[in-house]
C-alpha positions as CSV (number, residue, x, y, z in Angstrom):
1,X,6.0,1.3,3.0
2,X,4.4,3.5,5.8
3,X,7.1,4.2,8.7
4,X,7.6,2.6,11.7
5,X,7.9,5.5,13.8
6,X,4.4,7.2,12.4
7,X,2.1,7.5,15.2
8,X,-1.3,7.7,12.6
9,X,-2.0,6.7,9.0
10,X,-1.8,10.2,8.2
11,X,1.8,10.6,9.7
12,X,2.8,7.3,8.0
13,X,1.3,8.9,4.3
14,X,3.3,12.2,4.8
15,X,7.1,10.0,5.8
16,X,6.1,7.5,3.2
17,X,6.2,10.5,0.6
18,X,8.8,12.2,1.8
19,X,10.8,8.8,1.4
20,X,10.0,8.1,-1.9
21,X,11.0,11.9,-2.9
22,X,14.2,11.6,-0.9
23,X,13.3,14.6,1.0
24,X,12.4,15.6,4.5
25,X,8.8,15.4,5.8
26,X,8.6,18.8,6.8
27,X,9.9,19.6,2.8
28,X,7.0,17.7,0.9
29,X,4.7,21.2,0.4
30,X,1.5,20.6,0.1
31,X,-0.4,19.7,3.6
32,X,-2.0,16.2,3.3
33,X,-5.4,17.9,4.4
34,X,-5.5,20.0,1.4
35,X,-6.2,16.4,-0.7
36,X,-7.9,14.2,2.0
37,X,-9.5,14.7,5.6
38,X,-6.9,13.3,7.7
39,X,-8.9,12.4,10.5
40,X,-11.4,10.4,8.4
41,X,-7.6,8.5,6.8
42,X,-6.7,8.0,10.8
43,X,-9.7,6.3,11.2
44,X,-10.8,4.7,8.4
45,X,-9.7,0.9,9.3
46,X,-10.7,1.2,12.8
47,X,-12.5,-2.4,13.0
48,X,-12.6,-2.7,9.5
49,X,-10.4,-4.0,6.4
50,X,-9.5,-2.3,3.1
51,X,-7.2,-0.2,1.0
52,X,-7.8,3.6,-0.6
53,X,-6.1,5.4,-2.8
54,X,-5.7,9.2,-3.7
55,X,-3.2,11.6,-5.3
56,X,-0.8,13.3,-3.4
57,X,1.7,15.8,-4.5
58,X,1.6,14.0,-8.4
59,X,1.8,10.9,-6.8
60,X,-0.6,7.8,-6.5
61,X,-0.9,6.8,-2.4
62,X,-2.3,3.5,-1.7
63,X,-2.8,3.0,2.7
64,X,-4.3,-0.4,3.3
65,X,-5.8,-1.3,6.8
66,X,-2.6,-2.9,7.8
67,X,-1.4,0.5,8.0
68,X,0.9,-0.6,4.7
69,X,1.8,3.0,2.7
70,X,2.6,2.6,-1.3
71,X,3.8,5.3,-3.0
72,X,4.3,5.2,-6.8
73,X,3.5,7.4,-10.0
74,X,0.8,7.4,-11.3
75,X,0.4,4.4,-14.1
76,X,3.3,2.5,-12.7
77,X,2.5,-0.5,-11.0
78,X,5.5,-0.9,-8.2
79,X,6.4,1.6,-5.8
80,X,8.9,0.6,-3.0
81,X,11.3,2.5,-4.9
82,X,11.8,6.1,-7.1
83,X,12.7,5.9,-10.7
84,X,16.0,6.3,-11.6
């Protein structure tokens, strides 16, 4: 799930990552602008319902305009949690 402290979707994608990789934010690698425009993900919902999903870092990202993040690999269907 997208954090609670994240101050934009974008934000809330990075921390939802780094959560699911058990690593800090600042550790994930790859800047989310490199796969999506970030300000276009910040605003995306603004008035408006919906879900997208892209790739990021290998894995599948799903933000939904509750501001709900859901990070899974790709072809698995859950993702509150990494694989063991």
């Amino acid at each position: 799930m997208g954090g609670a402290d994240a101050s934009t979707l974008s934000d809330a994608v990075v921390e939802a990552v780094a959560d699911y990789l058990g690593i800090d934010e600042t550790d994930v690698g790859e800047p989310l602008y490199d796969v999506i425009n970030t300000d276009s993900l910040d605003d995306l919902f603004r008035g408006g319902s919906g879900e997208v999903s892209f790739r990021y870092t290998g894995l599948r990202v799903t933000v939904d305009s509750d501001g709900n993040v859901a990070v899974r690999e790709p072809g698995r269907d859950e993702s509150t949690t990494p694989p063991e």
